[in-house]
C-alpha positions as CSV (number, residue, x, y, z in Angstrom):
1,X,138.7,-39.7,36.1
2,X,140.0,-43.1,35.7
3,X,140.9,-45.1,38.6
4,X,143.5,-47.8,38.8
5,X,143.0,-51.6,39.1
6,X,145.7,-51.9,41.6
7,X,146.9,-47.9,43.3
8,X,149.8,-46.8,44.1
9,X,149.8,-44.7,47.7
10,X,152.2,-41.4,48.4
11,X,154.1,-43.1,50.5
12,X,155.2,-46.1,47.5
13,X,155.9,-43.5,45.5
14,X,158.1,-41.6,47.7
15,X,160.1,-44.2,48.9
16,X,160.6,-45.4,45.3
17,X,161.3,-42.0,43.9
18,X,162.6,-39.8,47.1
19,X,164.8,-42.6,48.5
20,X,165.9,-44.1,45.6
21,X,164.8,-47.8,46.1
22,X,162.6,-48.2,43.0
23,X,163.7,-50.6,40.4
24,X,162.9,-50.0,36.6
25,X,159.7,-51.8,36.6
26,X,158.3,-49.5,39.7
27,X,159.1,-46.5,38.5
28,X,157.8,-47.0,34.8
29,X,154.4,-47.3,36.4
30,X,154.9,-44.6,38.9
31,X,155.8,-42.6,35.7
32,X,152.5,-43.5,34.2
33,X,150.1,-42.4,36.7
34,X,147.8,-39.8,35.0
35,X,147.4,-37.4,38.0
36,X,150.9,-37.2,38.4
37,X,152.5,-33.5,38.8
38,X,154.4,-32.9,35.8
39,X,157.6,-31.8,37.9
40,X,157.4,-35.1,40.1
41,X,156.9,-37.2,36.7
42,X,160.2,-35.2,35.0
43,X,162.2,-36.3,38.0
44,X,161.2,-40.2,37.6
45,X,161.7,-40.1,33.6
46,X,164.8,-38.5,34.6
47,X,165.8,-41.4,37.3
48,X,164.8,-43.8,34.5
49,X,167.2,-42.2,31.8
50,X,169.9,-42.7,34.4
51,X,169.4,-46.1,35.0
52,X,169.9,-46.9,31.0
């Protein structure tokens, strides 16, 4: 497994995603973590649609 130069922790991701404060660029790479659950990533793509 692959780690990441720079991770991201739960907690970033959750604040980003769970309590909508993530801009574009934060949750594009959220979206691109490999590990990611696929139902977690469809709700970030989906919060990224949105946003245009």
């Amino acid at each position: 497994m692959r780690r990441e130069v720079d991770p991201i922790s739960v907690a970033f991701c959750n604040e980003k995603v769970l309590h909508r404060m993530g801009k574009r660029e934060e949750l594009e790479r959220i979206s691109q973590i490999e590990p990611l659950a696929a139902r977690y990533r469809d709700e970030v793509l989906e919060k990224l649609r949105k946003m245009g």
